[in-house]
C-alpha positions in Angstrom: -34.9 -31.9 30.6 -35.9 -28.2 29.1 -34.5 -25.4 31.7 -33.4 -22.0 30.8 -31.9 -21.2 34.1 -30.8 -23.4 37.3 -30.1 -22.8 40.4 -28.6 -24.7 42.9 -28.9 -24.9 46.7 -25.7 -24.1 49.2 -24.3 -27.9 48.7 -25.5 -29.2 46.1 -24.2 -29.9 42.7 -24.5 -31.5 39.4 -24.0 -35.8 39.0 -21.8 -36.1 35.9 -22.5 -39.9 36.3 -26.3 -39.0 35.4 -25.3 -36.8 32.5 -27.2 -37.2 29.2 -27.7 -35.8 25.9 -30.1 -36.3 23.2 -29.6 -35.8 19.1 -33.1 -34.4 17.4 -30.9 -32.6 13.9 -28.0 -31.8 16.1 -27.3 -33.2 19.9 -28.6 -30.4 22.2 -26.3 -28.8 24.4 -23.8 -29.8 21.0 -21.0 -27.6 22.0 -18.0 -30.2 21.9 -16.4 -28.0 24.5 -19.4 -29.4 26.8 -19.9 -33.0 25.3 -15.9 -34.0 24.8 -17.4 -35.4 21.4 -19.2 -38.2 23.7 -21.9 -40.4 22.7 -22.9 -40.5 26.0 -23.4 -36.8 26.7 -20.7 -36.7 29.5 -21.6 -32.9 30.1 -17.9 -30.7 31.0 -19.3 -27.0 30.2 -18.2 -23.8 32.2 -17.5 -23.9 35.7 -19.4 -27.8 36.2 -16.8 -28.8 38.0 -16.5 -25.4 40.6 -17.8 -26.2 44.2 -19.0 -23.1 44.5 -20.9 -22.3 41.3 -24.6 -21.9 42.2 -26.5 -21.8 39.0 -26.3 -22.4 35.3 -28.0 -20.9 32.0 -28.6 -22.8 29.2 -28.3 -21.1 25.9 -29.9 -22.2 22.4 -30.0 -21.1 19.0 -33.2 -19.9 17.6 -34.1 -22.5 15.1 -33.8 -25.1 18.2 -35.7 -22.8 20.7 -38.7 -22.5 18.3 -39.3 -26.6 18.5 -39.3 -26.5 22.5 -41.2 -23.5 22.9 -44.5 -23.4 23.8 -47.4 -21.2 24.8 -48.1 -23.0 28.5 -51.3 -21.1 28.5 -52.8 -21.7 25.2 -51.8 -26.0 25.7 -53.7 -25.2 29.1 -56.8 -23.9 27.5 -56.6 -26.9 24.9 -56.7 -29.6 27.4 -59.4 -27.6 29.4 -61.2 -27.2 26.0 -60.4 -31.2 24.8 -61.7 -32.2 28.5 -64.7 -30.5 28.4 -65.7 -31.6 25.1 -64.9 -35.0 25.8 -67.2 -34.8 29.1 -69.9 -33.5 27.3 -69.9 -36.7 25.0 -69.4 -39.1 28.0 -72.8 -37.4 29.7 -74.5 -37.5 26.4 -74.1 -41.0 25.7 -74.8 -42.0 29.7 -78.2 -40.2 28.9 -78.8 -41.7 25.5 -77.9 -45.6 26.9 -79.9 -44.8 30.8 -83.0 -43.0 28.3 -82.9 -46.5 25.9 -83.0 -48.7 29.3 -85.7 -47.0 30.3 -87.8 -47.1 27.0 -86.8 -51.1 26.9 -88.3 -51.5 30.1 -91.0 -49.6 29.7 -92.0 -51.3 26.5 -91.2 -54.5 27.8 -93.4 -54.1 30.9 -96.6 -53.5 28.6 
């Protein structure tokens, strides 16, 4: 869904009958030039129509950009970081319930 820019192949082009919108304050993409004031986010912006357009921008205000903008790198490192911790808890308690079946049986044997 979230693309600055697009760029098409030599013929291809865009599937109005898959067009969608969503609303989060204000429907995204809200231009009524591009929505026709649908409900169903049938998309008419620009040159959607022209054969040979190859490519499209998308365009927000800054208030909207600051909800879908993210630092890839830093949600990278917190999944790596997240992961690793969570490892290191799964190995721990493996030890901790191998080291109790092996104090059970020990004690158990004698």
């Amino acid at each position: 869904m979230d693309a600055g820019r697009v760029y098409f192949e030599d013929g291809t082009g865009l599937d109005i009958s898959k067009s969608m919108s969503f609303k989060n304050l204000d429907r995204q993409g809200k231009a009524t030039r591009c929505l026709q004031g649908s409900s169903t986010g049938a998309f008419q912006c620009g040159e959607y129509n022209n054969p040979k357009a190859h490519a499209g921008l998308r365009l927000m205000q800054e208030e909207q950009r600051l909800m879908t903008q993210k630092d890839p790198v830093a949600e990278i490192l917190h999944y790596k970081t997240s992961g690793f911790a969570w490892a290191l808890i799964a190995i721990a308690t493996h030890f901790a319930f191998n080291l109790l079946c092996v104090a059970g049986g020990v004690l158990c044997t004698h």
